[in-house]
TORVEXTOR-976710 format. One record per residue (C-alpha): residue number from 0; residue in one letter; x, y, z. Coordinates in steps of 0.2 Angstrom, whole numbers, plus 5000, padded with zeros to 4 digits. Layout:
# residues N
   pos   code     xx     yy     zz
   NUM      A      X      Y      Z
...
//
This chain:
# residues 594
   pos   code     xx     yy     zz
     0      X   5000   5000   5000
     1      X   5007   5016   4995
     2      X   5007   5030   5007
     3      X   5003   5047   5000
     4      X   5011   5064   5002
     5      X   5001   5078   5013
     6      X   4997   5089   5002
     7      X   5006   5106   5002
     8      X   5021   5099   5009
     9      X   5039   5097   5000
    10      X   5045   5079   4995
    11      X   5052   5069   5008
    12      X   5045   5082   5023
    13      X   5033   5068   5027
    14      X   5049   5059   5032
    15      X   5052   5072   5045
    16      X   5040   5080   5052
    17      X   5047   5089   5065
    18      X   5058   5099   5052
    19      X   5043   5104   5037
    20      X   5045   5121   5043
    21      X   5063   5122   5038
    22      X   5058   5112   5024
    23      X   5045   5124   5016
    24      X   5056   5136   5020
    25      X   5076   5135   5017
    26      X   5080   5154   5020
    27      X   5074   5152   5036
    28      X   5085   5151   5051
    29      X   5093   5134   5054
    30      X   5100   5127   5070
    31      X   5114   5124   5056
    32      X   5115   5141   5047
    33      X   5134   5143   5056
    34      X   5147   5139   5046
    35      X   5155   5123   5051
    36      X   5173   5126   5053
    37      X   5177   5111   5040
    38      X   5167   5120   5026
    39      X   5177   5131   5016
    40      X   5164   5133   5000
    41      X   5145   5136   5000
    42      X   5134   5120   4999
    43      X   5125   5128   4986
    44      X   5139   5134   4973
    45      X   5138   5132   4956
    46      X   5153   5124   4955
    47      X   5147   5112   4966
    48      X   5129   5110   4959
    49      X   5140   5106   4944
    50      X   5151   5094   4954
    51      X   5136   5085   4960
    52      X   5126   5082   4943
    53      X   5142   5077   4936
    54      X   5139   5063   4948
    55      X   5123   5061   4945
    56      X   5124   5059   4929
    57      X   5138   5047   4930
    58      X   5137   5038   4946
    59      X   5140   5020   4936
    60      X   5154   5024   4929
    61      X   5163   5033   4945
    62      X   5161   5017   4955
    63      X   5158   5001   4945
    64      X   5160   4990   4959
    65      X   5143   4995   4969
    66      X   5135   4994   4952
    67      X   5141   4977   4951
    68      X   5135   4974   4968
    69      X   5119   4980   4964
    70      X   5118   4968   4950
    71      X   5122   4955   4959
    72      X   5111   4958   4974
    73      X   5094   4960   4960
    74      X   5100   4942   4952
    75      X   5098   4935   4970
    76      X   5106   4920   4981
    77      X   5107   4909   4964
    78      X   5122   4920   4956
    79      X   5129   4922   4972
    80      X   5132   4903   4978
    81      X   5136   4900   4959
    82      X   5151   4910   4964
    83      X   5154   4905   4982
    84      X   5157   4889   4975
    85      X   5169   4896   4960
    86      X   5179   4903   4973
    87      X   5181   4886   4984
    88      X   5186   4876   4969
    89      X   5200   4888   4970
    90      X   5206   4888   4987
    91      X   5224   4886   4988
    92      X   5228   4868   4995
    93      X   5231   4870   5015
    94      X   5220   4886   5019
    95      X   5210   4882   5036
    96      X   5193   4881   5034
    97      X   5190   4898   5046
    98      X   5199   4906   5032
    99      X   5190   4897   5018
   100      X   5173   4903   5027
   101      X   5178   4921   5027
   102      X   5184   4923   5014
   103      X   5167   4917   5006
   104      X   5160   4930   5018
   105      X   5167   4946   5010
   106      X   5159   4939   4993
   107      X   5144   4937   5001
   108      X   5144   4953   5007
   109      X   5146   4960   4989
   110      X   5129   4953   4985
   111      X   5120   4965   4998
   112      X   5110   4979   4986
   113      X   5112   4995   4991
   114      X   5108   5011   4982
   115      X   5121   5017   4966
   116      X   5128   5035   4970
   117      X   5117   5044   4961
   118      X   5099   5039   4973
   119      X   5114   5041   4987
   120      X   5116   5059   4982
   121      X   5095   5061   4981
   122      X   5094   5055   4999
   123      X   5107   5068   5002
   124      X   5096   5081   4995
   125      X   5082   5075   5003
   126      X   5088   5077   5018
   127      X   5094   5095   5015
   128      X   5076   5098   5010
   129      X   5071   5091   5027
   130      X   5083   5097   5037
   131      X   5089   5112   5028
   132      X   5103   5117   5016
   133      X   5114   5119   5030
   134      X   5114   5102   5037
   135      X   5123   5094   5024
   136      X   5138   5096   5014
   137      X   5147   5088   4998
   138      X   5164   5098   5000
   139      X   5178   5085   4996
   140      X   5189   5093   5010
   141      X   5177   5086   5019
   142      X   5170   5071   5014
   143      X   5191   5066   5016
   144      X   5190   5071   5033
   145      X   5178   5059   5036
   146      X   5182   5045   5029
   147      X   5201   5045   5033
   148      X   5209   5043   5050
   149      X   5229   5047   5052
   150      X   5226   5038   5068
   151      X   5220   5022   5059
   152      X   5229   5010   5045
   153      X   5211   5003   5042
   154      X   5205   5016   5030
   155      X   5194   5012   5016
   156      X   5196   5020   5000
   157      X   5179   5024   4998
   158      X   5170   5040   5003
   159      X   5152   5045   5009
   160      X   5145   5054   4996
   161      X   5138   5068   5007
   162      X   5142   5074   5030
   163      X   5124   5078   5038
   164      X   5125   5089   5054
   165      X   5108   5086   5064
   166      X   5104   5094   5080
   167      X   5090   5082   5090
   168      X   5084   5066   5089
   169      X   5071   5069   5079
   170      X   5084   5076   5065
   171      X   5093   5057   5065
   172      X   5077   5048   5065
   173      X   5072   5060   5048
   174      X   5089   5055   5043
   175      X   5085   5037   5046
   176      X   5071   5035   5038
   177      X   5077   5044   5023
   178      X   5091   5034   5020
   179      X   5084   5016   5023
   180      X   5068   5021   5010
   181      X   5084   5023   4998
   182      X   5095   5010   5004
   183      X   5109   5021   5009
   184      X   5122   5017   5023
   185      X   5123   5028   5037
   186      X   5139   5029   5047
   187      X   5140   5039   5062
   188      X   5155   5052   5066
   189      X   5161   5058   5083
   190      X   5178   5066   5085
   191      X   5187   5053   5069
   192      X   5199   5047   5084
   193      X   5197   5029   5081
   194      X   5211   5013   5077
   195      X   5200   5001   5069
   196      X   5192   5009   5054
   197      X   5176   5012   5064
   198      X   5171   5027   5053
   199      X   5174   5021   5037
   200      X   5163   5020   5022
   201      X   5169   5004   5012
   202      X   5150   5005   5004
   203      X   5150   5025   5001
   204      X   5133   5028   5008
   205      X   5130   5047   5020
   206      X   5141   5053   5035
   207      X   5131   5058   5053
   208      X   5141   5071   5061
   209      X   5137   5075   5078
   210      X   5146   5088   5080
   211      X   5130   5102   5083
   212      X   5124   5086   5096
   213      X   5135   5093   5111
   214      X   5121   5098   5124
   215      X   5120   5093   5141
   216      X   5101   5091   5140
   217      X   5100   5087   5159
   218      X   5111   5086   5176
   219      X   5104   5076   5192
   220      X   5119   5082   5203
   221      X   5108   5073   5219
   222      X   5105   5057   5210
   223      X   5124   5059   5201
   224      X   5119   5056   5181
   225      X   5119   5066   5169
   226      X   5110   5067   5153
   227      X   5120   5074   5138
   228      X   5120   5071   5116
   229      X   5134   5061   5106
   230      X   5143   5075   5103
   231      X   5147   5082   5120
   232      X   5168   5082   5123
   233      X   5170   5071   5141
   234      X   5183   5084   5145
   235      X   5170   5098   5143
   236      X   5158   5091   5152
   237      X   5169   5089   5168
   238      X   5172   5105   5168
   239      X   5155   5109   5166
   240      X   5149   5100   5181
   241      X   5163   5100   5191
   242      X   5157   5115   5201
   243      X   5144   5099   5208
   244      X   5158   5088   5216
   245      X   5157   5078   5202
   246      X   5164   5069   5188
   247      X   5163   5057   5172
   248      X   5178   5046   5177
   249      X   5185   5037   5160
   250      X   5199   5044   5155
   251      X   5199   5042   5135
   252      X   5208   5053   5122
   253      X   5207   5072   5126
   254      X   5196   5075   5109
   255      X   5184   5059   5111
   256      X   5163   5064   5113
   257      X   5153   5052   5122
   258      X   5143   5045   5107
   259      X   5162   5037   5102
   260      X   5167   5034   5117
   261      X   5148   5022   5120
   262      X   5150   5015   5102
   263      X   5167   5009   5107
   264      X   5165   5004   5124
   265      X   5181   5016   5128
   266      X   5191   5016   5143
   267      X   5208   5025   5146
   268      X   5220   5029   5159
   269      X   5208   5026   5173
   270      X   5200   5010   5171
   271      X   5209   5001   5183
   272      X   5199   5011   5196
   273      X   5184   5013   5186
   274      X   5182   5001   5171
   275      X   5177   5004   5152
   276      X   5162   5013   5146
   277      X   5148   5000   5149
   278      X   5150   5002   5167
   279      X   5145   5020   5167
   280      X   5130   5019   5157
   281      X   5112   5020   5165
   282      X   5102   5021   5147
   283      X   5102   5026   5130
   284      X   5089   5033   5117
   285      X   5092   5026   5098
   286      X   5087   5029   5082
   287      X   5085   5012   5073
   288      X   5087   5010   5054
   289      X   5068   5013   5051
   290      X   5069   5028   5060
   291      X   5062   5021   5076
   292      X   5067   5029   5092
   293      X   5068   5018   5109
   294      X   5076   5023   5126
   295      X   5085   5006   5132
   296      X   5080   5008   5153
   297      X   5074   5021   5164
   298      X   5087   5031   5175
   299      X   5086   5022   5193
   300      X   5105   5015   5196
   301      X   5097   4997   5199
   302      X   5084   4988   5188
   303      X   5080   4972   5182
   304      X   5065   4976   5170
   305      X   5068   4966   5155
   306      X   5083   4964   5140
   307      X   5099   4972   5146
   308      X   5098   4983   5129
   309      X   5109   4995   5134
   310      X   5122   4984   5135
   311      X   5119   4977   5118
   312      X   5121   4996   5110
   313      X   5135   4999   5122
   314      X   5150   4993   5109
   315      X   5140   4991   5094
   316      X   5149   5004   5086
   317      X   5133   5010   5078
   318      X   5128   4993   5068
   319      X   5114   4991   5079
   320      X   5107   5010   5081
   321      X   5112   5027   5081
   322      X   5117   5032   5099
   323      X   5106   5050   5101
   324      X   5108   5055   5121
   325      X   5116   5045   5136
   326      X   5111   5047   5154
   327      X   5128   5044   5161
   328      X   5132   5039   5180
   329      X   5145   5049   5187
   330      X   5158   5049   5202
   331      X   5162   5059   5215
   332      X   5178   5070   5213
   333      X   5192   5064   5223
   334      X   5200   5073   5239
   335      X   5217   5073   5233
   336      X   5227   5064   5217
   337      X   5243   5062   5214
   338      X   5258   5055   5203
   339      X   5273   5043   5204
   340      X   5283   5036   5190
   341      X   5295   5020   5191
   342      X   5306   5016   5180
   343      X   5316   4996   5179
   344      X   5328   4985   5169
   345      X   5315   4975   5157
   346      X   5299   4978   5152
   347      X   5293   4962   5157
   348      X   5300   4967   5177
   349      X   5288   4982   5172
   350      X   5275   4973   5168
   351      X   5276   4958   5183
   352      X   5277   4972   5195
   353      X   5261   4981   5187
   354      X   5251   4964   5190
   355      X   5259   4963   5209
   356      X   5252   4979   5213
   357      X   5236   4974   5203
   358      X   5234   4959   5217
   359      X   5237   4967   5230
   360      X   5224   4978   5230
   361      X   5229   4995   5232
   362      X   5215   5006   5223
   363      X   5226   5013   5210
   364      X   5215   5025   5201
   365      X   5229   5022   5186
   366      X   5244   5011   5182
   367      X   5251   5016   5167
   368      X   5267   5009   5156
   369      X   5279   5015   5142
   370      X   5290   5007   5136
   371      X   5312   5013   5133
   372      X   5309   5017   5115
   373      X   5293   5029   5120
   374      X   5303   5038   5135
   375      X   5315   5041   5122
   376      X   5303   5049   5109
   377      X   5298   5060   5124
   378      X   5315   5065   5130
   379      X   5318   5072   5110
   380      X   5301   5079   5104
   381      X   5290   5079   5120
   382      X   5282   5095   5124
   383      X   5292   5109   5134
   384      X   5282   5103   5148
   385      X   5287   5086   5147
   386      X   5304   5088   5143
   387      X   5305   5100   5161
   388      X   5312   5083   5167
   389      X   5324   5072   5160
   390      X   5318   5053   5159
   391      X   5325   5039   5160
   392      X   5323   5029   5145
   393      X   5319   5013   5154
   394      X   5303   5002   5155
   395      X   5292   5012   5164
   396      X   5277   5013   5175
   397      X   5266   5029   5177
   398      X   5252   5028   5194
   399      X   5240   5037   5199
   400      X   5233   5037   5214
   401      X   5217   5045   5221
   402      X   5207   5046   5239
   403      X   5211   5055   5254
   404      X   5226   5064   5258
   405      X   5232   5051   5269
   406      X   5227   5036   5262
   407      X   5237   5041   5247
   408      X   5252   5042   5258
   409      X   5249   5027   5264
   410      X   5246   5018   5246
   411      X   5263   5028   5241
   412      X   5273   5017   5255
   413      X   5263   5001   5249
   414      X   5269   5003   5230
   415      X   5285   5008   5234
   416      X   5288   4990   5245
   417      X   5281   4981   5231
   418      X   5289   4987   5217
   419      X   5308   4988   5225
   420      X   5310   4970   5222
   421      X   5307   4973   5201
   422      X   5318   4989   5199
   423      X   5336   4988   5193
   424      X   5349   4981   5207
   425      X   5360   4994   5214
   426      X   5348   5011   5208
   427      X   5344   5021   5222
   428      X   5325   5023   5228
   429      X   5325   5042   5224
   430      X   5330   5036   5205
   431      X   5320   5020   5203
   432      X   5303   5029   5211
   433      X   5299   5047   5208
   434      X   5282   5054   5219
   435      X   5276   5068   5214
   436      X   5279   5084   5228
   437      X   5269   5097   5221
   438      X   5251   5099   5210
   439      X   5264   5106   5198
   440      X   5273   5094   5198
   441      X   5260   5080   5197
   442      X   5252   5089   5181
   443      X   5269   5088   5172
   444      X   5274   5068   5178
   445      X   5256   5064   5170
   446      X   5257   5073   5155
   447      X   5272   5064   5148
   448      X   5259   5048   5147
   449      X   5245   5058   5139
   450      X   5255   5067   5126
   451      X   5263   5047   5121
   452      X   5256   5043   5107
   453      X   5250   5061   5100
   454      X   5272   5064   5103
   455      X   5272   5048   5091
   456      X   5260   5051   5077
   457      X   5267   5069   5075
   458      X   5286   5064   5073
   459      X   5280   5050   5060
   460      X   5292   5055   5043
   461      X   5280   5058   5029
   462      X   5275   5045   5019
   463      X   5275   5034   5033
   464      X   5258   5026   5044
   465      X   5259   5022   5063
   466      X   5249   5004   5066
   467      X   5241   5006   5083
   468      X   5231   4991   5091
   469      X   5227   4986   5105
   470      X   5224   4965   5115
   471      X   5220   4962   5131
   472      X   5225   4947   5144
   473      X   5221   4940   5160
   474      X   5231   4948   5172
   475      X   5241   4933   5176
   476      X   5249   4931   5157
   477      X   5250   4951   5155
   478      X   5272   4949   5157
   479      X   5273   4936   5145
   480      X   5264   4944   5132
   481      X   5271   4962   5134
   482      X   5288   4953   5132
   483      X   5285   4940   5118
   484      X   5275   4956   5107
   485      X   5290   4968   5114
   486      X   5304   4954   5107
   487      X   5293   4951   5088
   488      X   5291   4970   5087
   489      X   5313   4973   5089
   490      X   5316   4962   5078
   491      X   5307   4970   5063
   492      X   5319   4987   5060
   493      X   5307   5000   5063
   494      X   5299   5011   5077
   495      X   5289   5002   5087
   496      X   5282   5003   5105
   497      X   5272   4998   5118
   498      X   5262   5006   5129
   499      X   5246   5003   5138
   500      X   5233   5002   5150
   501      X   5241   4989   5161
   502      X   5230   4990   5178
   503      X   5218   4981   5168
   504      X   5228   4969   5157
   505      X   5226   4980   5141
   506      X   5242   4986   5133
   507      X   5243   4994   5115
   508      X   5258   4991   5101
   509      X   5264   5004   5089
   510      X   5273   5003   5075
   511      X   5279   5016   5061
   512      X   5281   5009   5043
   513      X   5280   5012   5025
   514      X   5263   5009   5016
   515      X   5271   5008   5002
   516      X   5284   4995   5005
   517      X   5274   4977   5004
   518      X   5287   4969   5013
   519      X   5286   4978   5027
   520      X   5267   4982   5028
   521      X   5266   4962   5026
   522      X   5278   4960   5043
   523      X   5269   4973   5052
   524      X   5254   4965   5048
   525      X   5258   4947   5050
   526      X   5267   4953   5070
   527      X   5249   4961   5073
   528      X   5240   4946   5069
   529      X   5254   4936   5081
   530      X   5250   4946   5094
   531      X   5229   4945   5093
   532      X   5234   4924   5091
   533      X   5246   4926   5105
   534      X   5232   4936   5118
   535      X   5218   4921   5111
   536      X   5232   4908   5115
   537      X   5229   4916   5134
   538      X   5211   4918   5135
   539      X   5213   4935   5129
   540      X   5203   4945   5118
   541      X   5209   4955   5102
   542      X   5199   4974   5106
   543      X   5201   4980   5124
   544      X   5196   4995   5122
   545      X   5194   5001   5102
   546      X   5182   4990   5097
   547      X   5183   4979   5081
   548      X   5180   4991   5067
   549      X   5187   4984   5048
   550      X   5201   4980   5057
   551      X   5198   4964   5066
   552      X   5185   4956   5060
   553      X   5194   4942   5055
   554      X   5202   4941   5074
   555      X   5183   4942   5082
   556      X   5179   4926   5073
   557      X   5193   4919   5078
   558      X   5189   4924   5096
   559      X   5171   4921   5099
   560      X   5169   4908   5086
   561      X   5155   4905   5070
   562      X   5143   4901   5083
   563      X   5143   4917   5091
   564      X   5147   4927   5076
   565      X   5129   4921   5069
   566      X   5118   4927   5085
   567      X   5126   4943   5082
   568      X   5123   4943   5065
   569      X   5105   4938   5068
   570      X   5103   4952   5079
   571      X   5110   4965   5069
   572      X   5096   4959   5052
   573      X   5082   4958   5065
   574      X   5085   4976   5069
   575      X   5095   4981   5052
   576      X   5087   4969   5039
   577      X   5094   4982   5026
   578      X   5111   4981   5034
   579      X   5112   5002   5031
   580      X   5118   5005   5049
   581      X   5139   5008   5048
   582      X   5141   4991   5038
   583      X   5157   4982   5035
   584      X   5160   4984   5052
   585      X   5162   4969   5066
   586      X   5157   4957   5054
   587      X   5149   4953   5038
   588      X   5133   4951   5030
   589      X   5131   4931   5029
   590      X   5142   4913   5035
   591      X   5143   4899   5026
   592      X   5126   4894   5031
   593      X   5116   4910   5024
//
């Protein structure tokens, strides 16, 4: 049954009915109307009109391969086993099944029909009708900006065909519904500070930047939660509410906005006093692919009132939903903090003493490592702040502790008992541990450890790409796998670094290479993989903290297995049977039973 237009409004305003005024009426003011700093040419220029039906007019021949998809999807499950089973006549002799199974997969995945770039660009447009002009943009500058992450080596080479700014809910449940009556992708945007490709577009499809999303739409001081949009900065908003006592306690990159930060399950510095995302979040509100919007839970601390579905969005990296406002627990803010740093011989001393003061159950608020070749790098081209001090370039632990005055006195004597035993023989107490004296002093020791790995990524030579990933282990196995990751790494002739989150068994790797050499993209690549095997080997896992993205897909099956991998997949089409929310991400379309 068709559904008929109102009359007397615009095309597509039915979509959105909150937004007909702006619609009817595109002179009018627009939440929008401000120039977004990444815009640099008019949305409505002629030079891009005549960019964009250039692209119209030639949207098959500018990308082939989803044309092909396209095809392939209208000629339906026939063609596509035809040439699943093509492919496995030609499997090269001793490839494991996993493998074999996988690889099958991302053909599969080719068969999924979504729109060709031209009905992507008149979604676009429709939505700017909706929405207003403002509220979307074509600009390359910026569609490059979003679809490419200096932080990342998993970039597709594929870009959205349009970036969307909306304001409310309302705006991304318009966008929703738009783009899944056109069968358009929608991939979600935060602060573009993720590892694992999380933001890419390997199916084109239309960018959701959140960056207008950045209210704090309520604060509960009494009941200690707070109600805020994606796009609100963590770091702005503990400024905004410290005045209360109060504070959102993950520690995450400086730039990072909750909407990320939820989609990745995040952590940071302080999870070994506070854990990862999941644990701070009471509910969320979700725009579905249909344009659907639910709230997961109400707001008490304590409920058992049906499906834990904030827990299934927490981590979903937007496959599942759109994440539109989060009511967030908070903590109370600390008496006093400080600092202490500890430098020893090996990093595997390092790390055995990080999981002896991890058992004996001091409430660190952080525990920190970094390894010689990172104290180096800070030593030469750390900020002036940072290089106040000269470091040791040793193995090194950085700790945080937090509490009362006294208590952190007390914990000060406790590490500094435990961790003698680990530092260097014959290094004197004041050299091998180093407690902060002053606020001063403390703000300085902690910045060397936040500006790691932005130090890292800025001294990269040009040409060159940093791979940063991240495992985690059982406490229990963290030494052995720092040092057996630690030893592959040395022996491959470039940078490469460990750092990492170690109070919670999470470290990352880092390594600077040429793209452009196979050789050495194929070792890095194949000591990444080691190291995801190695942490599985140890009932590890291969994402502690950046999710899976494009990245490790492969890994996750390999983790949780195909049985596991198919709930998930049967989740995702019972809420996303277009698969239009961020796919390509976590895993594909179909297994070898589909």
């Amino acid at each position: 049954m068709s559904r008929r237009l109102p009359s007397g409004l615009p095309r597509h305003s039915w979509l959105c009915p909150g937004r007909v005024n702006a619609a009817a009426n595109p002179s009018a003011s627009h939440p929008l109307s401000r120039q977004h700093p990444l815009r640099r040419f008019g949305s409505g220029s002629p030079q891009k009109s005549a960019e964009r039906q250039q692209l119209l007019q030639n949207g098959g021949q500018r990308w082939p391969s989803l044309a092909v998809a396209g095809a392939i999807g209208l000629l339906g499950f026939g063609a596509g086993a035809l040439f699943a089973q093509n492919r496995l006549g030609r499997e090269p002799a001793g490839e494991g099944e996993a493998a074999i199974r996988r690889r099958n997969n991302h053909e599969r995945e080719r068969s999924i029909a979504y729109a060709s770039p031209s009905q992507m660009l008149k979604a676009a447009e429709g939505i700017a009708k909706s929405l207003g002009p403002d509220a979307v943009t074509y600009e390359k500058d910026v569609l490059e900006h979003h679809g490419h992450s200096d932080w990342s080596t998993s970039n597709s080479p594929v870009r959205a065909v349009a970036v969307v700014y909306p304001r409310s809910t309302a705006d991304v449940s318009c966008i929703a519904r738009i783009c899944s009556q056109h069968k358009v992708p929608m991939v979600p945007f935060g602060a573009g500070s993720s590892v694992e490709g999380n933001f890419s577009q390997p199916h084109s499809g239309i960018c959701i930047d959140f960056s207008y999303m950045d209210k704090i739409i309520a604060f509960h001081p009494d009941d200690m939660d707070v109600v805020v949009q994606p796009g609100v900065n963590w770091v702005d908003l503990n400024s905004r509410i410290a005045h209360a006592g109060l504070f959102a306690p993950l520690d995450p990159s400086p730039t990072a906005t909750i909407g990320g930060m939820v989609s990745t399950n995040c952590s940071g510095t302080n999870a070994m006093r506070y854990g990862t995302m999941k644990d701070w979040v009471l509910n969320l509100t979700v725009v579905l692919a249909d344009g659907t919007i639910i709230k997961t839970r109400r707001r008490p601390r304590k409920t058992s009132a049906g499906y834990n579905l904030t827990s299934l969005f927490v981590g979903a990296e937007g496959t599942l939903g759109i994440v539109t406002e989060a009511t967030l627990k908070l903590a109370p803010i600390p008496q006093d903090t400080s600092v202490a740093v500890v430098t020893f011989p090996t990093i595997r001393d390092a790390a055995a003493a990080a999981s002896s003061l991890i058992r004996s159950g001091i409430q660190l608020a952080a525990l920190e490592l970094m390894d010689d070749v990172q104290m180096k790098v800070l030593n030469e081209h750390g900020s002036a702040t940072v290089r106040k001090r000269k470091w040791l370039e040793q193995p090194t632990l950085f700790l945080k502790f937090s509490g009362t005055t006294e208590g952190i006195a007390s914990d000060v004597d406790r590490v500094a008992g435990i961790i003698k035993p680990f530092t260097t023989p014959g290094m004197g107490s004041a050299d091998a541990f180093h407690f902060a004296r002053s606020k001063q002093e403390e703000h300085d020791l902690w910045a060397a450890r936040k500006e790691a790995l932005f130090t890292m990524v800025s001294i990269r030579p040009p040409g060159t790409e940093v791979w940063s990933t991240d495992v985690a282990v059982p406490v229990s196995r963290l030494a052995e796998i720092i040092d057996l990751s630690k030893r592959e790494c040395g022996q491959l002739g470039i940078f490469a670094s460990v750092i990492g989150h170690v109070g919670d068994g999470n470290f990352h790797v880092a390594m600077m290479y040429d793209p452009r050499d196979a050789d050495q993209k194929q070792a890095v690549g194949r000591c990444v993989k080691n190291m995801m095997h190695r942490a599985l080997d140890m009932e590890g896992t291969v994402s502690g903290e950046h999710a899976i993205g494009i990245g490790k897909k492969d890994c996750l099956v390999d983790e949780l297995g195909e049985e596991t991998i198919g709930l998930m997949r049967t989740l995702k089409k019972a809420v996303d049977p277009g698969w239009v929310m961020n796919p390509g991400k976590v895993f594909d379309w179909a297994d070898e039973r589909a």
